[in-house]
C-alpha positions in Angstrom: 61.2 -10.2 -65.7 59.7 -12.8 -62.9 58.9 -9.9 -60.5 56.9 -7.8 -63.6 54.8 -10.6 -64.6 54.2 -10.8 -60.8 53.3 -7.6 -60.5 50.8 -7.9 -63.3 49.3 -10.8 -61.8 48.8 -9.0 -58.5 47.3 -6.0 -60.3 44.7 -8.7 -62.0 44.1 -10.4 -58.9 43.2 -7.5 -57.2 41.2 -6.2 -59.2 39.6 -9.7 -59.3 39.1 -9.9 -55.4 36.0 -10.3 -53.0 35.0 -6.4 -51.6 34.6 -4.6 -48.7 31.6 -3.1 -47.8 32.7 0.4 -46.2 32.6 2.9 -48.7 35.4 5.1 -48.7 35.0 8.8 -48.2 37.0 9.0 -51.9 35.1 7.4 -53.9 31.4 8.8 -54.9 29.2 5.6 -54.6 27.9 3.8 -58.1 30.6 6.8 -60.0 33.2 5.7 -62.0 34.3 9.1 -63.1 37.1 9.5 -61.0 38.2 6.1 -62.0 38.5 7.2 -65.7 41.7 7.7 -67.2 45.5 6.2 -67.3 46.7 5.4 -64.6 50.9 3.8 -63.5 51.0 1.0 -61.2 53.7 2.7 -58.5 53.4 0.0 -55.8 52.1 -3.5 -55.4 52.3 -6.1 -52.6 51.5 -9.8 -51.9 51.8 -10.5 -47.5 50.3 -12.8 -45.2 50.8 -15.9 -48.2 50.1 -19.6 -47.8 53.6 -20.4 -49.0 56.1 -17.7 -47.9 57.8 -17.6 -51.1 54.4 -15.7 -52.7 55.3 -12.5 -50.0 56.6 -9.8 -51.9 56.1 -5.6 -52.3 57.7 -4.0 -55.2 57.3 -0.4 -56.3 58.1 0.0 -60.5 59.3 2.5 -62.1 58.3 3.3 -65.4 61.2 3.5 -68.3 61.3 3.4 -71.9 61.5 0.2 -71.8 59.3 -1.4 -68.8 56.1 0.1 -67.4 52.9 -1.5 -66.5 49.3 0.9 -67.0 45.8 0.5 -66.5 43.2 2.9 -68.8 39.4 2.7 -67.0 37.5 4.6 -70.3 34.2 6.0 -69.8 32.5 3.5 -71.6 33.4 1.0 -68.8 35.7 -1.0 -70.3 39.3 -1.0 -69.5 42.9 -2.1 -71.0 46.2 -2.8 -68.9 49.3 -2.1 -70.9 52.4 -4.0 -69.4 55.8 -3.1 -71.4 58.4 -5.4 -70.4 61.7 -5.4 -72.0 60.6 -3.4 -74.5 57.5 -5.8 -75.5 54.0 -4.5 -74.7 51.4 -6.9 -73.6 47.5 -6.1 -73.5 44.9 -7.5 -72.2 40.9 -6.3 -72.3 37.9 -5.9 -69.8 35.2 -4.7 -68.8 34.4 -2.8 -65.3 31.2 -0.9 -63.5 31.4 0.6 -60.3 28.7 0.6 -57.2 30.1 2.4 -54.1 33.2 1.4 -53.1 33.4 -2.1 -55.3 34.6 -2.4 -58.7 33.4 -5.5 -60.8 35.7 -6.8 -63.8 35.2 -9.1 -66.2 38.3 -10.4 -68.7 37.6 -13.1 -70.8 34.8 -15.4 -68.7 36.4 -14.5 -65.0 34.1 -11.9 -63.2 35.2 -10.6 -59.6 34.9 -7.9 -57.6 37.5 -5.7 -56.0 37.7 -3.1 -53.1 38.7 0.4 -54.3 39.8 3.7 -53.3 40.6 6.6 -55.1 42.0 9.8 -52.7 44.4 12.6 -54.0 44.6 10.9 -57.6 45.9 7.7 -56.3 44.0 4.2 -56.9 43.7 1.6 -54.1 43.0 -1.4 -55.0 42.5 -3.7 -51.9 41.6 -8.2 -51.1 42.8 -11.9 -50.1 43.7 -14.0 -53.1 41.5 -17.0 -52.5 44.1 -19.3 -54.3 47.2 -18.1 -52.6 45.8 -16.5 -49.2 48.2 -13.6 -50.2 46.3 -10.1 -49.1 47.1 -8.2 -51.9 47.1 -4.0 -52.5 47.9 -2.3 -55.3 48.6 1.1 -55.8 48.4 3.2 -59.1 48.9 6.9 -59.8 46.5 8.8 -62.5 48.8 10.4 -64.9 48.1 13.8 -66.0 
């Protein structure tokens, strides 16, 4: 339970992270298109932490009963779906897209995230300024 409430904190983090600014060749510049859908969260990581004990990678599966899901809708908002022991938690945003950076908004925080999309698999890339932890985070887009 510790490790999935991790695991959606690291998806929220990075997608609340400073950018890049190389634009990757994946990712058409100020087009979210790609970005809409579902997608699964298949792999997530925290390294490189000011206290060791934050380091962690961690590749979910989905099951009946625990899966964790981002949708990015057209309209530019987007909800993350987090089923955990059989209870589903949501929370609600807002996103646009310009080149390779992704800014979210959730309630009143607003940051900025390094993305990549390649194959139909999300990147999502940064440094967690409160922990030092370089964070990824990986997603599939399901069909």
């Amino acid at each position: 339970m510790k490790i999935q409430k991790r695991i959606i904190g690291l998806l929220l983090l990075v997608l609340f992270i400073s950018a890049c600014d190389n634009e990757p060749s994946g990712t058409p510049e100020d087009d979210a298109s790609e970005l809409v859908g579902i997608w699964t969260v298949t792999f997530a990581s925290a390294a490189n932490c000011d206290d060791p004990d934050e380091n962690l990678s961690f590749a979910p599966v989905c099951t009946s009963t625990d899966c964790l899901k981002v949708e990015f809708k057209a309209d530019g908002t987007f909800v993350s779906t987090d089923l955990e022991d059989g209870v589903t938690t949501i929370n609600n945003g807002t996103y646009t897209v310009s080149g390779n950076q992704m800014t979210i908004t959730e309630d009143m925080d607003v940051q900025v995230a390094t993305f990549e999309i390649e194959s139909g698999t999300l990147t999502l890339q940064g440094n967690e300024a409160e922990t030092g932890c370089d964070v990824s985070t990986t997603l599939t887009k399901d069909s």
